[in-house]
C-alpha positions in Angstrom: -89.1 198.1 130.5 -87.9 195.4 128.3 -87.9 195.4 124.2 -89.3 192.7 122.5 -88.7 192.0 118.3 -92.6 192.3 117.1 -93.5 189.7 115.4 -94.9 190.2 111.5 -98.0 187.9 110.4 -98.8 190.0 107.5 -98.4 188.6 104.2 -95.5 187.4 103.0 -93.3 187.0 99.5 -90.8 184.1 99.7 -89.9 181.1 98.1 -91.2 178.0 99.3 -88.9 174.4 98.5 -91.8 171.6 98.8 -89.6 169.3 99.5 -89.0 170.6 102.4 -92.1 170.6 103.8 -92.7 167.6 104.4 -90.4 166.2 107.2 -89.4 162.8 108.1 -90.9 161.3 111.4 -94.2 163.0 110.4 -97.6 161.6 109.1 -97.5 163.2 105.9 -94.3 161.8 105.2 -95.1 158.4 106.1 -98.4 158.7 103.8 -96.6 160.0 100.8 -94.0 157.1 101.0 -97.1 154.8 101.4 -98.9 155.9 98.9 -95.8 156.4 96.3 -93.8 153.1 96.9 -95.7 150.0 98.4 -99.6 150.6 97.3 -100.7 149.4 93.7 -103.3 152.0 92.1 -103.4 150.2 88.8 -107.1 149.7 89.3 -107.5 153.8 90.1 -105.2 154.5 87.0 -107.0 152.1 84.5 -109.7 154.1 85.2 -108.7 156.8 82.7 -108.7 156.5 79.1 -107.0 160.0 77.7 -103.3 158.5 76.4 -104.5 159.6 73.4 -106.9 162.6 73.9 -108.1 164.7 76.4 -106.8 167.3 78.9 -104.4 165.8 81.4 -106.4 164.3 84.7 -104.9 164.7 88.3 -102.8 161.5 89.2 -105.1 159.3 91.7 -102.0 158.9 93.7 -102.1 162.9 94.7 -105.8 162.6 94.9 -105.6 160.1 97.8 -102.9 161.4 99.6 -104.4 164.8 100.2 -108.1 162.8 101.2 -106.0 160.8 103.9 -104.1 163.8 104.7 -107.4 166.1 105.1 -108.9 163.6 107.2 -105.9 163.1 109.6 -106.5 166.8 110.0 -110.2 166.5 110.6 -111.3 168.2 107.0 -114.0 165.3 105.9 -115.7 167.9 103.3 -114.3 168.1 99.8 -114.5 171.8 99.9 -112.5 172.4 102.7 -109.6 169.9 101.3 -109.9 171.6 98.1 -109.2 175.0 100.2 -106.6 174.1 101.8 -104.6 172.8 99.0 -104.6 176.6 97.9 -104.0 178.1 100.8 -101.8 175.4 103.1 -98.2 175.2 102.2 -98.5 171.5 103.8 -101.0 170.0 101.3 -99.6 172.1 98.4 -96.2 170.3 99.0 -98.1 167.1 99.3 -100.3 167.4 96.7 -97.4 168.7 94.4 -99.2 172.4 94.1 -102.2 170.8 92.0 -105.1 172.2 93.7 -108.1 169.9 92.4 -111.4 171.5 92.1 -113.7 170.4 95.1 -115.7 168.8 92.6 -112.6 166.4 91.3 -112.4 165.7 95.1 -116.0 164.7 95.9 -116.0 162.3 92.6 -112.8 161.2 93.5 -114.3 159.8 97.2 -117.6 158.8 95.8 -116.1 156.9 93.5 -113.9 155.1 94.9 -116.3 151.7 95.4 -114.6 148.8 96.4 -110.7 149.9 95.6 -111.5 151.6 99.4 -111.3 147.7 100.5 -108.4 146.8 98.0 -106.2 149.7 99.4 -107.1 149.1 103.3 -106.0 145.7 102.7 -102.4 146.7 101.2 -102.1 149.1 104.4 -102.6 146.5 106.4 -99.9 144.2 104.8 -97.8 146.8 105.2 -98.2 147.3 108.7 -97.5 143.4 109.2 -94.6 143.7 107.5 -93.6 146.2 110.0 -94.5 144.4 112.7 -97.0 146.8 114.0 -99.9 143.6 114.4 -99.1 141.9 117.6 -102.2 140.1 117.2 -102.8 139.3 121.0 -106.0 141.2 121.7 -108.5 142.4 119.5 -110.9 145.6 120.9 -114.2 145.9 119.2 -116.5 149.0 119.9 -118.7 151.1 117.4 -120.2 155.0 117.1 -123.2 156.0 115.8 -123.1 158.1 112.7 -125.4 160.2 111.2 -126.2 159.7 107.2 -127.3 161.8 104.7 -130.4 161.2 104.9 -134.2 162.5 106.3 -135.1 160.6 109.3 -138.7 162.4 108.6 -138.6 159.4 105.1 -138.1 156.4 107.2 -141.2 153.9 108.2 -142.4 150.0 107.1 -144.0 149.9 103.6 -147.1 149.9 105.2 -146.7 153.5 106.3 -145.7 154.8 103.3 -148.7 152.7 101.3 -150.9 155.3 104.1 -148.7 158.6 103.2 -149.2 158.2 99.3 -152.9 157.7 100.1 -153.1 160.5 102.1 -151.9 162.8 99.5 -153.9 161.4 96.6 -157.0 161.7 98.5 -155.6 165.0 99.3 -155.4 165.9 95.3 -158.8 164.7 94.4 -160.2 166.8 97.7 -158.2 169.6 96.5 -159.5 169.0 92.4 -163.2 169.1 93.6 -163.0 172.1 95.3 -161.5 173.6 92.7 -164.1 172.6 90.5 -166.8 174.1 92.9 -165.2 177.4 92.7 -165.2 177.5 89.1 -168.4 176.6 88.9 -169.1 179.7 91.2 -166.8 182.1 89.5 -164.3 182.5 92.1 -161.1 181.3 91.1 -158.7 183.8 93.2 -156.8 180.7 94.8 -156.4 178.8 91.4 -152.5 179.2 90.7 -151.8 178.5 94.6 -154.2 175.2 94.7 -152.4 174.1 91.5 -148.7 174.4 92.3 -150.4 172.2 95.6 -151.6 169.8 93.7 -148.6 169.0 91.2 -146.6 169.1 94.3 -148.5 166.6 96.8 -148.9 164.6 92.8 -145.1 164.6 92.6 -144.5 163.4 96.3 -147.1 160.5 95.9 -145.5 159.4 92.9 -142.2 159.0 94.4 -143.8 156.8 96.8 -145.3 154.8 94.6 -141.8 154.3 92.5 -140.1 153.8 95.5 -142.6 151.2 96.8 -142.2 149.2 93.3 -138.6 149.4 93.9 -138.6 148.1 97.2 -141.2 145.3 97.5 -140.3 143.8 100.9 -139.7 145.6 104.1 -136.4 145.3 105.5 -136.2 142.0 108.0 -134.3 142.8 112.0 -132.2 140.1 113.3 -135.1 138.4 114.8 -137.7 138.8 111.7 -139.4 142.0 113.1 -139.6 144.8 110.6 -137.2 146.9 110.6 -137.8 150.6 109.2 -137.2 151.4 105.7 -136.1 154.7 104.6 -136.6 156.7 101.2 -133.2 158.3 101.0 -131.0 156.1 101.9 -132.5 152.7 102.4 -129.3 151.1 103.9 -129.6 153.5 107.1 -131.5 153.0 110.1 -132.9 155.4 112.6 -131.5 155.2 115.9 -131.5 156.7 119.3 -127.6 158.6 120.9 -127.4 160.2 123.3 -128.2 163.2 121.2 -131.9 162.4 120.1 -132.5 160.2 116.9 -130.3 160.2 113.9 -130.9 158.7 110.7 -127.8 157.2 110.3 -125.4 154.1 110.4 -123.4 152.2 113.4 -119.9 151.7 112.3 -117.8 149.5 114.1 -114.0 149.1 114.6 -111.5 146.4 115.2 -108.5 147.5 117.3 -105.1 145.4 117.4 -103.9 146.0 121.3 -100.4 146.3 120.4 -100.3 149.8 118.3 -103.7 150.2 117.3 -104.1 149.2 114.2 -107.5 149.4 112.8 -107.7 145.8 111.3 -111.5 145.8 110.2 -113.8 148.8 109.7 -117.7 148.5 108.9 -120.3 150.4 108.9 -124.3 148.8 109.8 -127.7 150.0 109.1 -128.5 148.8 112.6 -128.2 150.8 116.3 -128.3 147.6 117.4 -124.9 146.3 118.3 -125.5 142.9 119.5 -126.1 142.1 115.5 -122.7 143.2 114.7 -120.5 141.8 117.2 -120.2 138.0 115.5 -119.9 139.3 111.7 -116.7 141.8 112.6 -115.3 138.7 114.4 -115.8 137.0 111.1 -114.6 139.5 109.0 -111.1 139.7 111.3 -110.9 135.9 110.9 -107.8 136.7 108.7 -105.6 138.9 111.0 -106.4 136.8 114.0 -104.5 133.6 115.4 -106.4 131.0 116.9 -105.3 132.8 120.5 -105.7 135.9 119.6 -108.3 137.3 122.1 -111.4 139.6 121.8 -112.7 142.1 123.9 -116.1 143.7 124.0 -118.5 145.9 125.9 -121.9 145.4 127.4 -123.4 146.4 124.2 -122.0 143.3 122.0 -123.3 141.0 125.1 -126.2 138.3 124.4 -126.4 134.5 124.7 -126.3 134.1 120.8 -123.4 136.1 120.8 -121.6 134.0 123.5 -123.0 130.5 121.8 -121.4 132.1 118.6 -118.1 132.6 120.2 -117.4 129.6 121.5 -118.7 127.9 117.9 -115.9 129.5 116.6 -113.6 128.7 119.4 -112.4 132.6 119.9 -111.3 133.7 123.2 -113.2 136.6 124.1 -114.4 138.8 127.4 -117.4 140.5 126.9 -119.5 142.6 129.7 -122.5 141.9 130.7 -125.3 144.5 131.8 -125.2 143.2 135.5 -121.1 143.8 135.9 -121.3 147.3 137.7 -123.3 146.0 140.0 -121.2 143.2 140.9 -117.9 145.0 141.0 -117.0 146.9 144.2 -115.5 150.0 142.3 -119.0 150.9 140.7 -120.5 150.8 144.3 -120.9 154.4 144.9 -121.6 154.9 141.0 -124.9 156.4 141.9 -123.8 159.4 143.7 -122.7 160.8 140.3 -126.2 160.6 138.9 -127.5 163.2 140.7 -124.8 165.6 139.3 -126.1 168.2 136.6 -125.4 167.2 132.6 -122.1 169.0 132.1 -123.1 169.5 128.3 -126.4 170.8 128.9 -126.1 172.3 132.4 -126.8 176.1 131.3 -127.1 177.4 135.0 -124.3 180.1 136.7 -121.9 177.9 138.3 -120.8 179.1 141.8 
C-alpha cells in the first residue's frame, strides 16, 4: 500500500515577505500599479485636514485598492473586506497590513460622490493608452438590482396622502376609545393603546414631511406617474424574474475588443427602452463616428430607432418578432414545456 507525506493545515508560524505576495501577471498587481503610478487622488487626499493635528488617517490610495480588490473577489460588504484584511495574507500585502475598521471602509465607499466618476475616467485613459479600446462595436445590456430600500414604501403621492389619513383617523378612533374607558374605569389596555398611538403618530408624520419634501410625483417617460418611494426615492419597483424588487436597472457599455466597461449607470427605471439613447449619449466620447452598437430586444422601440439614426450611430438592435422569424428559434417551444431547473423540487429519475 503506498505512503503518502500528510499534509498539515493547522496553524502556522512563519514569516511572511509582502512583497511577495503579490505577483506579476496578476490582478492585484495590475491594481496596485494603477492605483500607485498613473491615478491622481489629490481630490481623495485634500480631503484630510490633520498635517498639523490629529491621529494619522489610512492613505485613500490603500483604501481603494483593497475595495477594487474585495470586489474582484466578490466581497461587496465592508465587513467582509475589513475581515479579510486580517485574516488574508493577499489583502494584508496589498493593503500594507493596515486593517481599516469596517466602519473606515463603509465611509470610505459612501463617500466617495463624484471622485467614483473622476477615477473611472483616468482608468479608462489608461486602458486607451494601452490600446485595450478597439472601438469597433459597442454591447449595451443592463441587470436589475435590488436597493436598499422597502418596496412595501413605494406608491404616487396620492397613496400616501390615503395612508397618513388612515392612521390619523386611526389615532383619533383609538383616543376616543380610550376616553370611553376612562370614563368607565377600565383602563387595563392604557399603556398598550398609547405606545399605538405615538407609533401610528410618528408614522403619519413622516408622511406628512416626506410629502412636503416631495411635492410632485415622479413623471415616466411618457408623463404617466411613476411610483415614488419613501426610502430611497431614486429607485423604482420592478418585476425579474424573481418577483418584484425595489431596486435600480443598471446598465453597461461593453468595448468588443477586450471588454472594457466604457460607461456604467445605474436607472430608477425597469424599463429599458428609456435607457438605451442616454448610455449612447453618455459613450459619445469613446466612440468613433463608425463605431457600432449592439442591443437586445429590450432597448427596441421606434423612438429609440428615430433616435439612432438622429444621431447617425450604427447600431443592430432586436426586435420582439426576431425568434419567430429566424429558423434556429423554430423548435424554441419544445423547451417550454420542460420543468424550471431552479425551482423544479421533484426527484429526478
Amino acid at each position: 500500500m503506498p505512503r503518502f507525506k500528510t499534509p498539515d493545515y493547522g496553524l502556522k508560524l512563519i514569516p511572511v515577505d509582502f512583497a511577495q505576495q503579490v505577483l506579476p501577471g496578476t490582478f492585484e498587481f495590475a491594481l496596485c500599479h494603477l492605483v500607485d503610478n498613473d491615478l491622481d487622488l489629490s481630490a481623495l487626499r485634500a480631503r484630510y485636514a490633520n498635517d498639523a493635528g490629529g491621529a494619522p488617517a489610512f492613505d485613500p490610495a490603500v483604501l481603494l485598492k483593497i475595495v477594487l480588490l474585495g470586489y474582484s473577489r466578490g466581497l461587496i460588504g465592508s465587513r467582509a473586506i475589513a475581515t479579510a484584511c486580517r485574516h488574508n495574507v493577499l489583502f494584508m500585502a496589498v493593503s500594507g497590513d493596515s486593517a481599516p475598521h469596517f466602519t473606515t471602509v463603509a465611509h470610505f465607499i459612501s463617500h466617495l460622490g463624484d471622485e467614483a466618476r473622476a477615477l473611472f475616467t483616468q482608468v479608462l485613459l489608461v486602458c486607451d493608452r494601452q490600446g485595450l479600446i478597439g472601438r469597433e462595436l459597442f454591447a449595451i445590456d443592463g441587470v436589475k438590482l435590488p436597493s436598499n430600500a422597502s418596496k412595501a414604501k413605494s406608491g404616487t403621492r396620492a397613496d400616501f396622502e390615503r395612508e397618513a389619513a388612515k392612521m390619523e383617523a386611526a389615532v383619533q378612533r383609538m383616543i376616543t376609545e380610550q376616553k370611553a374607558r376612562d370614563a368607565a374605569g377600565c383602563d387595563h389596555e392604557a399603556a398598550r393603546a398609547q405606545r399605538t398611538r405615538e407609533r401610528l403618530s410618528r408614522e403619519a408624520a413622516k408622511i406628512r414631511d416626506w410629502l412636503a419634501r416631495n411635492p410632485q410625483d415622479r413623471q415616466g417617460a411618457r408623463g404617466a406617474v411613476r411610483l415614488s418611494n419613501r426610502t430611497d426615492n431614486d429607485s423604482a419597483k420592478m418585476a425579474t424574474a424573481k418577483g418584484v424588487v425595489q431596486g435600480y436597472t443598471g446598465v453597461a457599455t461593453v468595448d468588443a475588443a477586450h471588454q472594457i466597461v466604457v460607461d456604467a449607470q445605474a436607472h430608477g427605471t425597469g424599463s429599458e427602452q428609456e435607457l438605451l439613447l442616454p448610455v449612447i449619449d453618455a459613450s459619445s466620447a469613446q466612440r468613433r463616428p463608425d463605431t457600432a452598437i449592439c442591443a437586445d430586444a429590450g432597448y427596441h422601440s421606434e423612438k429609440n430607432l428615430a433616435g439612432l439614426e438622429r444621431r447617425n450611430v450604427p447600431a443592430w438592435v432586436c426586435d420582439n418578432g426576431y425568434r419567430q422569424r429566424d429558423p434556429r428559434y423554430a423548435e424554441q417551444a419544445r423547451h417550454k414545456a420542460k420543468p424550471d431547473a431552479l425551482w423544479d423540487k421533484s426527484e429526478k429519475a
